[in-house]
MMTF fields as JSON, N, C-alpha, C and O atoms, coordinates in Angstrom:
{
  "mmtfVersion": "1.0.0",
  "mmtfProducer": "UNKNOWN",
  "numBonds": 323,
  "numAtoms": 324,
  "numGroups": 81,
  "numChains": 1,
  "numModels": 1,
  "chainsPerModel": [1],
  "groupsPerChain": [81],
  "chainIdList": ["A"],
  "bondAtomList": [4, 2, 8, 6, 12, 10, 16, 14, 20, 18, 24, 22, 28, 26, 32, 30, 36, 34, 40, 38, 44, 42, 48, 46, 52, 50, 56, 54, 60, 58, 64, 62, 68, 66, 72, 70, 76, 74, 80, 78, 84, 82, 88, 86, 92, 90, 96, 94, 100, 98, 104, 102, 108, 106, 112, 110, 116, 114, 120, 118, 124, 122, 128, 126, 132, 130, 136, 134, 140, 138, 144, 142, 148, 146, 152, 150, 156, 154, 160, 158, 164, 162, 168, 166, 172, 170, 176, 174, 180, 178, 184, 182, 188, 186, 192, 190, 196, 194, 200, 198, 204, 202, 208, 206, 212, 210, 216, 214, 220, 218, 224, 222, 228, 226, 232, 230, 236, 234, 240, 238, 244, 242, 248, 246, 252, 250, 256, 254, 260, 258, 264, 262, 268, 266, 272, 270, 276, 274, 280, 278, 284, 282, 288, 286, 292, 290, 296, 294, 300, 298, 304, 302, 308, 306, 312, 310, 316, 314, 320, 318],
  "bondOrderList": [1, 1, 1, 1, 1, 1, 1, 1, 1, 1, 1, 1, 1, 1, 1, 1, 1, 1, 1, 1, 1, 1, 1, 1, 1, 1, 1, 1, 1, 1, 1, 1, 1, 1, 1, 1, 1, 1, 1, 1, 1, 1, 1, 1, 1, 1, 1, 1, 1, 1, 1, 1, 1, 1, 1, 1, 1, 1, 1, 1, 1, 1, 1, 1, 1, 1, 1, 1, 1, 1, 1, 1, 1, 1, 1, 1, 1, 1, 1, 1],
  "groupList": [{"groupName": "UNK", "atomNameList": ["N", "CA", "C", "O"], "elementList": ["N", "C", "C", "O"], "formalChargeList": [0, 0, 0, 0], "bondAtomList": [1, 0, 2, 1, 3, 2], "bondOrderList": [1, 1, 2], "singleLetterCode": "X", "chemCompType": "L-PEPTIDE LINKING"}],
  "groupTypeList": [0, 0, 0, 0, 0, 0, 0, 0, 0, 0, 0, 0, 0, 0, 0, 0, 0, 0, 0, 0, 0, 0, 0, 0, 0, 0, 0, 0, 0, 0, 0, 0, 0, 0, 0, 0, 0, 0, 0, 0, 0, 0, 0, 0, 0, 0, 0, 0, 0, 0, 0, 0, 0, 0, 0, 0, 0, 0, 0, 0, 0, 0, 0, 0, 0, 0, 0, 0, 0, 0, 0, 0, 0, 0, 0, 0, 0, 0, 0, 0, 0],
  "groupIdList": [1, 2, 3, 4, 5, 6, 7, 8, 9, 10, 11, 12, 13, 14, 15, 16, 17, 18, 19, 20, 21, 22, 23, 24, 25, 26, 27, 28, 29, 30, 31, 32, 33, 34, 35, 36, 37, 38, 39, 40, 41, 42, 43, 44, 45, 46, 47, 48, 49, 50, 51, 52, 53, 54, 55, 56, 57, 58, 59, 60, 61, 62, 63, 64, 65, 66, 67, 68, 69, 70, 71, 72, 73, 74, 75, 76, 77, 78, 79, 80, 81],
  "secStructList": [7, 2, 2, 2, 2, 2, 2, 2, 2, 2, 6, 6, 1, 1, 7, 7, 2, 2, 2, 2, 2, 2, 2, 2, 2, 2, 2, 1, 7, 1, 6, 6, 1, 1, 1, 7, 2, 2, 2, 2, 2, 2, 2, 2, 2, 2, 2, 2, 2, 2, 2, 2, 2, 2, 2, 2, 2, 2, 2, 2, 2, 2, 2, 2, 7, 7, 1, 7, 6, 6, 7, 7, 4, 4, 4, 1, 7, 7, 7, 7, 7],
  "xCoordList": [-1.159, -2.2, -2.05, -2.241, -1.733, -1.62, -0.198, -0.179, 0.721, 1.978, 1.468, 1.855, 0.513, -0.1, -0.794, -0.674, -1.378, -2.413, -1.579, -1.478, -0.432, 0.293, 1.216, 1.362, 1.844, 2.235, 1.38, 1.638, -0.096, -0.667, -1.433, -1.686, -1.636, -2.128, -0.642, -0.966, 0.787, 1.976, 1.801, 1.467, 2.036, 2.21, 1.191, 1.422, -0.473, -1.464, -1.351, -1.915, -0.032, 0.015, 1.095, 1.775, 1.82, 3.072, 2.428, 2.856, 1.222, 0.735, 1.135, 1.014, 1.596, 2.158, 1.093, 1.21, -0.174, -0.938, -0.621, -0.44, -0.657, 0.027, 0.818, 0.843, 1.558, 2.024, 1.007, 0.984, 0.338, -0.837, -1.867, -2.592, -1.853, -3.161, -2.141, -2.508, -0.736, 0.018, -0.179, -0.616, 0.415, 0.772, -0.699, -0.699, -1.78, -3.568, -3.278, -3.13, -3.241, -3.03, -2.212, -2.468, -0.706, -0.046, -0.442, 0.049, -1.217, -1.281, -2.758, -3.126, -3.734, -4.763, -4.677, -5.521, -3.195, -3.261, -1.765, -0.711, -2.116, -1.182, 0.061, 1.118, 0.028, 1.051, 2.156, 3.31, 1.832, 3.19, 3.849, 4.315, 3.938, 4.602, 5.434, 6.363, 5.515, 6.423, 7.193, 8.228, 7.09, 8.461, 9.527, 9.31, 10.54, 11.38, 11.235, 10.926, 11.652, 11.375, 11.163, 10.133, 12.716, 13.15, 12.314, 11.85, 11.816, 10.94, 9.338, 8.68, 8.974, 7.542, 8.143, 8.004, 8.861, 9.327, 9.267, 8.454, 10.311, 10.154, 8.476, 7.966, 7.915, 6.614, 5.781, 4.834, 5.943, 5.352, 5.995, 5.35, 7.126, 7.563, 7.3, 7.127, 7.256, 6.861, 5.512, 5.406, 4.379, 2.966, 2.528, 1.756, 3.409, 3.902, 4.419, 4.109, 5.163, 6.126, 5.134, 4.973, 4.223, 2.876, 1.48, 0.609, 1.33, 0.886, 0.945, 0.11, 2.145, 2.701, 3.157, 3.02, 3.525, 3.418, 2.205, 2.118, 0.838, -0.159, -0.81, -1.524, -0.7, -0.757, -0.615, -1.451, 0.887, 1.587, 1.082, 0.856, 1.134, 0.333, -0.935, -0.995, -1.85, -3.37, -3.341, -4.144, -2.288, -2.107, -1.308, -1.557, -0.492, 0.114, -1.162, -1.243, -2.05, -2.718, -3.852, -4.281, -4.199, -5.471, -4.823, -5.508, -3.176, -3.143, -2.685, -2.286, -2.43, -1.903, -2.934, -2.649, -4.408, -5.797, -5.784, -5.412, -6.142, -5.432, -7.15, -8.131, -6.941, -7.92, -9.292, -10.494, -8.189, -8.708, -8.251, -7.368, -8.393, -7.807, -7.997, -7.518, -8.839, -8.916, -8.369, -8.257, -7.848, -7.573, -5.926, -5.116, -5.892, -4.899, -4.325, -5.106, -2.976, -2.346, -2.879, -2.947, -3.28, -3.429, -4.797, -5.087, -6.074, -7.151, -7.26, -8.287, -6.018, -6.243, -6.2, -5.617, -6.754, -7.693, -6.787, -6.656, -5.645, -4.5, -5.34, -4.683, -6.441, -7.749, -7.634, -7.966, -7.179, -7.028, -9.034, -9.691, -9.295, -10.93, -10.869, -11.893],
  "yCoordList": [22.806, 22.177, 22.526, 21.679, 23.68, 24.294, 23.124, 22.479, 23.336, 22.335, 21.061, 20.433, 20.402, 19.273, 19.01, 18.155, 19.858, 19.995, 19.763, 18.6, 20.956, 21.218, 20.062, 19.948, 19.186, 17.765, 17.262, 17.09, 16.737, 15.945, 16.327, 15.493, 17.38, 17.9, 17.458, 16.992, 17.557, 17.825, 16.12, 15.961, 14.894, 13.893, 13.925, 14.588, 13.489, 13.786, 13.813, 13.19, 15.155, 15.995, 15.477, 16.176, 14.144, 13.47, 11.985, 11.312, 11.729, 10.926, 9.095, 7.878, 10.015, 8.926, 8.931, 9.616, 8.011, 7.626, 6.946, 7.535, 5.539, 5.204, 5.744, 5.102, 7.026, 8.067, 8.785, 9.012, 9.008, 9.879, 9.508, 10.234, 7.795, 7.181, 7.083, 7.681, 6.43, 6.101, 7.783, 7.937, 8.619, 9.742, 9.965, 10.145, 9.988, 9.983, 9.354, 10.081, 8.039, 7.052, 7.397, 7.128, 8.33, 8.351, 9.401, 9.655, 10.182, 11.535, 11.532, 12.48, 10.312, 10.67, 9.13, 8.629, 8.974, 8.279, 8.563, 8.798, 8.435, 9.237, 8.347, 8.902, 7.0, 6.121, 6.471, 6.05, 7.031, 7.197, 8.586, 9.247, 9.087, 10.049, 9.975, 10.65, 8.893, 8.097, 7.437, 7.081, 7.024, 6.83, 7.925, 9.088, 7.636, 8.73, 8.529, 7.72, 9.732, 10.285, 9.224, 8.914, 8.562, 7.679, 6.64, 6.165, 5.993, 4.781, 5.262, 4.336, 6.188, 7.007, 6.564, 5.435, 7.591, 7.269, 6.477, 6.442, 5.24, 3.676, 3.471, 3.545, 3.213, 2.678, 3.454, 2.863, 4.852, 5.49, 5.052, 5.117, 4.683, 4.399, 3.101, 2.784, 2.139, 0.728, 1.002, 0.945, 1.312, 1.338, 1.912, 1.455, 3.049, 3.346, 2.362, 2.239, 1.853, 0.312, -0.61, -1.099, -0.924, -1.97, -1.584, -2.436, -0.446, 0.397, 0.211, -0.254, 0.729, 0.883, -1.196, -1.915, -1.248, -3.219, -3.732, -4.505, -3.382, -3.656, -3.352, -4.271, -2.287, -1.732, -2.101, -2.012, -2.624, -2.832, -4.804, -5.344, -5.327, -6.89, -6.666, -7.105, -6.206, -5.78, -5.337, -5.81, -4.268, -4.046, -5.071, -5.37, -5.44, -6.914, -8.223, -8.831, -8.737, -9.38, -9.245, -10.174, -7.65, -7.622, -7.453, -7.518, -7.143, -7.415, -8.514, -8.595, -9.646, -10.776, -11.862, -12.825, -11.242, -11.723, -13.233, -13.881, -13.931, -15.326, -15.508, -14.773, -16.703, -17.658, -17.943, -17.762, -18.452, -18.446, -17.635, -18.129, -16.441, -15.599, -15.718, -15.043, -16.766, -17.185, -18.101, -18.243, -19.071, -20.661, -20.341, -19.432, -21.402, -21.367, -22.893, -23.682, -23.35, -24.289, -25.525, -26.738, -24.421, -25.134, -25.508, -26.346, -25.138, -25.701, -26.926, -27.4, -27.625, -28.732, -30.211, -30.21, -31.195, -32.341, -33.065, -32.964, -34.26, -34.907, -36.28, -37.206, -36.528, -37.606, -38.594, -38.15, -39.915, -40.939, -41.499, -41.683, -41.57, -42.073, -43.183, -43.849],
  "zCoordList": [11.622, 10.837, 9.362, 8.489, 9.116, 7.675, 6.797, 5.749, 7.828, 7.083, 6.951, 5.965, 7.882, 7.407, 5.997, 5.119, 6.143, 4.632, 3.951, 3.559, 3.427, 2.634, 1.961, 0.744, 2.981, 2.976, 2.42, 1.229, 2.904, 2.323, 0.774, -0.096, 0.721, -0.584, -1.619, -2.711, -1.388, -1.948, -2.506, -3.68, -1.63, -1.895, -2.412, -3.423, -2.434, -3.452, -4.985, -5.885, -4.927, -6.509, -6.705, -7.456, -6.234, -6.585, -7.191, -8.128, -6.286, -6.827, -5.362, -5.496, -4.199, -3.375, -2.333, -1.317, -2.62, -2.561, -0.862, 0.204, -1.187, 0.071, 1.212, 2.262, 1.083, 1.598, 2.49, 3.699, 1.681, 2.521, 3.37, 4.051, 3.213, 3.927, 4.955, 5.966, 5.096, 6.138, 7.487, 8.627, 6.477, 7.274, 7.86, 9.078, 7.328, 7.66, 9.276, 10.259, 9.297, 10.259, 11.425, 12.599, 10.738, 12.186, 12.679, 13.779, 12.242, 12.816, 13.396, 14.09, 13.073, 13.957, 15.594, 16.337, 15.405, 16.375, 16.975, 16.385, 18.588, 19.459, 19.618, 19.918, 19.444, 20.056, 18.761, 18.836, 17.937, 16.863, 17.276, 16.348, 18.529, 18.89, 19.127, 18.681, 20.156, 20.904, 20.094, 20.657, 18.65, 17.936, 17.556, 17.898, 16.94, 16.592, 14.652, 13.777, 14.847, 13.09, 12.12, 11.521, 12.063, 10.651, 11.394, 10.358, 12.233, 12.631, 11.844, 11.368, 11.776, 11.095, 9.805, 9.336, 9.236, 7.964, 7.371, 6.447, 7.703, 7.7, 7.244, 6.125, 8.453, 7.78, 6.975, 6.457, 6.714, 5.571, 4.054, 3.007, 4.143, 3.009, 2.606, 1.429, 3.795, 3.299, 2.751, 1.526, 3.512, 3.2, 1.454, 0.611, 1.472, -0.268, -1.465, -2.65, -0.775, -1.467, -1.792, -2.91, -0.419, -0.842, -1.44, -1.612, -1.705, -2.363, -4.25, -5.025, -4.457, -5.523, -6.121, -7.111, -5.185, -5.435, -5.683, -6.637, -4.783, -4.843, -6.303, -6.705, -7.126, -7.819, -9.284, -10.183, -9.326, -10.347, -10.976, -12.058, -9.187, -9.559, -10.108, -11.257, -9.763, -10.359, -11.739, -12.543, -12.159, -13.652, -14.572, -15.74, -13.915, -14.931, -14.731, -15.799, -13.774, -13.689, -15.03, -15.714, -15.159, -16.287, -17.244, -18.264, -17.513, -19.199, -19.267, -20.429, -18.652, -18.67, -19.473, -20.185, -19.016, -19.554, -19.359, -20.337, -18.216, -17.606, -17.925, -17.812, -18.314, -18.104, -16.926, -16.728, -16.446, -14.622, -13.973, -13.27, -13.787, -12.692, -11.284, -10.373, -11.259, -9.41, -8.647, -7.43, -10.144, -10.184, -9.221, -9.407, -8.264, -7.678, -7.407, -6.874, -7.753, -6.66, -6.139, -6.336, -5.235, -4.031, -4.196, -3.343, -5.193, -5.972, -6.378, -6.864, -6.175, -7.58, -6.603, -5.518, -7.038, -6.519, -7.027, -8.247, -6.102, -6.217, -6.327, -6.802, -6.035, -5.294, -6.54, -7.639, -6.431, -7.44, -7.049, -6.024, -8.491, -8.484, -9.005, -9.162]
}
């Protein structure tokens, strides 16, 4: 339990956010036992990746300072009147 902490306090003070909710997840649920190591890994690192992706769109989105920030596409009315 102590090396747990220690892990999760470590990524925390790295700042790998997503890291820690993943590892949160596999460790309070039993069916991720039954994988092997680099299969855990794997999805701790993706969940970090979409994390840090998630992240980076939200900060280019508010200095981008868009107009319509909701306006989408697939919004727009092709409808001859």
């Amino acid at each position: 339990m102590i090396l747990k902490n220690k892990i999760t306090s470590n990524l925390t003070e790295l700042k790998l956010h997503g890291m820690v909710s993943a590892l949160k997840h596999q460790l309070s649920n039993d069916n991720y036992e039954e994988k092997g190591f680099l299969q855990r890994l794997d999805e701790i690192v993706v969940e970090q990746l979409n994390v840090t992706s998630n992240v980076r769109i939200a900060r280019l989105m508010k200095q981008a300072s868009i107009r319509f920030p909701s306006a989408s596409i697939g919004g727009i009315d092709y409808t001859i009147q």
